[in-house]
N, C-alpha and C positions, 0 to 999 in steps of 0.2 A: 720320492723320499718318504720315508713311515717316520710316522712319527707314535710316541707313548703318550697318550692321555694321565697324568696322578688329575682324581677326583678328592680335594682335602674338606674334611669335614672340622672345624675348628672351634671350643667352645670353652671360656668366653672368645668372641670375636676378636674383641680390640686388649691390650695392644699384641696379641698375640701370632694374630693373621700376618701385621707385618713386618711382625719378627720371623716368624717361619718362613714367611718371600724372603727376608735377608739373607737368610743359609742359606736356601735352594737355590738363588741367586749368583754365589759362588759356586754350582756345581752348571754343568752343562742345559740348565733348562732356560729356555727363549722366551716365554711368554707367561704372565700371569692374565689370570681374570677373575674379578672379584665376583664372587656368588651371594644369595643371603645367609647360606651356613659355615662359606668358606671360600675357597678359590680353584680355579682349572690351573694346572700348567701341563707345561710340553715338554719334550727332549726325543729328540732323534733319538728312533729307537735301539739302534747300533752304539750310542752311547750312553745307553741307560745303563747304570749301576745301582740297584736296591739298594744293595748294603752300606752306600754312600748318604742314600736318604735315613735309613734307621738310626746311623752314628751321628745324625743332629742333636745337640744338647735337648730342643726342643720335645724331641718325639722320644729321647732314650728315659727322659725325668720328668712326668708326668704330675703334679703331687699338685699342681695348680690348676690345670689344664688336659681338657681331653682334645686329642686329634686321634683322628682316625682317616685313613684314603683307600681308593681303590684305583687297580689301573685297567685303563682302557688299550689295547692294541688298534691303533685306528688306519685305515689304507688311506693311500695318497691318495689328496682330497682337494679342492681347488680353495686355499686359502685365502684368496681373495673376496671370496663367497660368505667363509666364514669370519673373518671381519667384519664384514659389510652388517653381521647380524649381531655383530655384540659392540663395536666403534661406534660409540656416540660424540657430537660433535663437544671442545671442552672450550667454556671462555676464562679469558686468566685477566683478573683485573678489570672488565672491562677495558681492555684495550687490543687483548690479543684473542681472535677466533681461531681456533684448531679444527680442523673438517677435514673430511675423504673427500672424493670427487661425488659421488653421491646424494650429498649434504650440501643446501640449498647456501648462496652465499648469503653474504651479513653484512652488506655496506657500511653500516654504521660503526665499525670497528677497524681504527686503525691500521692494524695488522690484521689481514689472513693467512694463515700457513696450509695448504692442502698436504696433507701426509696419505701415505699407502704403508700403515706401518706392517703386515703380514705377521713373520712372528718373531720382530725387533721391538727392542725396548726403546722409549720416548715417545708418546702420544700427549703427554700432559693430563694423563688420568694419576696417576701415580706421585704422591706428593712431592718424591722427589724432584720430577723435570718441571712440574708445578713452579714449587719453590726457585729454579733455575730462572723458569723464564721469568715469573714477576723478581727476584733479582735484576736480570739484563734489561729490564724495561728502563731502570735507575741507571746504567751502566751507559757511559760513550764509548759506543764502536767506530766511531765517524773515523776513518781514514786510519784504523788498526788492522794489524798482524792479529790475526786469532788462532787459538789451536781447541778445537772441541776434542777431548780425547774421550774414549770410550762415546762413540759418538752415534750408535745406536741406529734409529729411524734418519739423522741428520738434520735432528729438529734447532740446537742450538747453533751448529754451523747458518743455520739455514734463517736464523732469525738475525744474527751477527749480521749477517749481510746484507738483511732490509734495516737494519739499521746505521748501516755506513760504511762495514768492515773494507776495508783493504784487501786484505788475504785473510784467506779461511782453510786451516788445514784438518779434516776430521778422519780421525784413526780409531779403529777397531780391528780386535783381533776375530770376530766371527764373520766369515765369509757370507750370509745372510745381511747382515747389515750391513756388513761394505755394498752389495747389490741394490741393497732397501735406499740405501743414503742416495748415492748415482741416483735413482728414480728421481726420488723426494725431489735433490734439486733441480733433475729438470721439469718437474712440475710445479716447485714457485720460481721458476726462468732467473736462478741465481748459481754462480760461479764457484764448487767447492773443489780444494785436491782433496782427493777420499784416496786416503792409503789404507791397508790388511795390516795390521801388523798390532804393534802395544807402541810402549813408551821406547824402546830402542831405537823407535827409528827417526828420534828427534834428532842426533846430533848436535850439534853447533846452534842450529837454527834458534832464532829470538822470535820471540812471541812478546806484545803488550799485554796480552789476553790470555790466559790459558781457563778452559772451562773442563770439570770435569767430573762426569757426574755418573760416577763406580761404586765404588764398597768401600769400608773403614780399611780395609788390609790393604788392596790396593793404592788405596788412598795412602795409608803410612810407609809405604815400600817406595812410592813414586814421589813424593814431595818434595826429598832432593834434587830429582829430576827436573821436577817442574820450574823449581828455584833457580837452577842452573839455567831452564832455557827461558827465563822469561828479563824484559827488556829491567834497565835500572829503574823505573817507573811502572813496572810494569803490577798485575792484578790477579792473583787466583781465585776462582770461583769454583767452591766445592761442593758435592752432593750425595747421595745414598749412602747418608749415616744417621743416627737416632741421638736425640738430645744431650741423651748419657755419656757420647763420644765426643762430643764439643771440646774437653778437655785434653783429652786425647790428641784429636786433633792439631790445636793450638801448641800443645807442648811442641812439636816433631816442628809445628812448621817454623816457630820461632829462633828455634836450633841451624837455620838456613835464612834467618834475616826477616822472617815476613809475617806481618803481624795482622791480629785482628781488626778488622775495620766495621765489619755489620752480620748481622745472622737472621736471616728466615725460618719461620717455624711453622707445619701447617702437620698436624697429628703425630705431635712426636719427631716428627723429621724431619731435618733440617741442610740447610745450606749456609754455606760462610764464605765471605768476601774477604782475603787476606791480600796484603803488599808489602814492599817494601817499609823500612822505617828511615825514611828518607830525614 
């Protein structure tokens, strides 16, 4: 499989950088990696479309900010290789260690999670799964139904379940991560259904839990969904939105009964804990 290297050169950094991941985000690219002047990412090269990246707000109105990129055509390469050299191990709270197999363990940390993330989203580098998991650390899963949608690497499926879950259902529409996930959990020896698909393929089905850690669009498109399939008790945990969208957010989901309860914040990005208003 080939993949296309964008080389992003971005100046100022902050909060620029992870505004321009936000849009790219939405278009077919799998991986980010933060640089000192900017970031790498990727997309199969059979799905690269240039003129999808120029038509970003970010890069067409320049008047605060320079970016600038280059691309690389790169041959299939053995991605496991190239993780190994840029995946640093991440702790969240001291309570939770993130590591590849590579990376020496850490007894002294309640949770370990071993991930192979290749070129799936969820390592815990990225504030938003950050925010996720010290969220769930506060969270009872003891003897819940959970649904991680958009569920990446299979990092919160996969925590859900050393923490007590019941069932654990993790959905993603890239065939990369459905495969990435299957790994993950059988390398922290925990029990997930990993389905291909989006939000359609909930049905009926109840969830106490649903976690979901996407983009502001899909985020507003699916929240009826998620309202629908989650239990009278039950808890949404949201993710990959920027502080400005807090409002946003909360409007759409109160419109379906479920209210704010808490929000995490670590550089602008945020996560929120909604329910019922029982």
């Amino acid at each position: 499989m080939k993949y296309t290297e964008y080389r992003f050169t971005v100046a100022p950094l902050e909060p620029w950088r992870d505004i321009l991941i936000a849009y790219l985000a939405e278009l077919p690219f799998e991986s980010f990696i933060n640089t000192d002047t900017g970031f790498l990412t990727y997309i199969r090269t059979e799905e690269d479309r240039e003129e999808q990246v120029q038509e970003i707000p970010v890069l067409s109105s320049q008047e605060e900010i320079q970016v600038s990129y280059e691309k690389i055509h790169i041959p299939d390469v053995n991605w496991n290789e190239e993780w190994e050299k840029n995946f640093s191990p991440v702790v969240i709270e001291n309570q939770i260690y993130l590591h590849a197999d590579f990376h020496p363990k850490r007894e002294e940390f309640p949770y370990q999670i071993v991930i192979e993330p290749k070129m799936s989203f969820g390592t815990g580098h990225h504030e938003t799964t950050y925010n996720m998991l010290h969220a769930m650390l506060y969270m009872d899963f003891e003897g819940k139904d959970v649904l991680d949608m958009g569920s990446g690497t299979g990092i919160l499926g996969i925590f859900a379940k050393m923490k007590g879950a019941n069932y654990v259902e993790a959905i993603d529409i890239d065939d990369w991560s459905y495969d990435n996930a299957l790994e993950n959990a059988k390398k922290n020896n925990v029990e997930l259904e990993i389905k291909l698909g989006n939000a359609d393929l909930l049905g009926n089905r109840s969830f106490n839990i649903i976690l979901a850690n996407i983009n502001k669009n899909i985020l507003l498109e699916d929240i009826k969904t998620y309202a629908k399939n989650l239990t009278p008790d039950g808890q949404l945990l949201v993710s990959g939105i920027y502080e400005h969208d807090f409002s946003d957010i909360i409007a759409e989901a109160d419109k379906y009964g479920l209210k704010f309860v808490q929000k995490w914040l670590k550089n602008n990005w945020i996560s929120i804990l909604l329910r019922y208003d029982l």
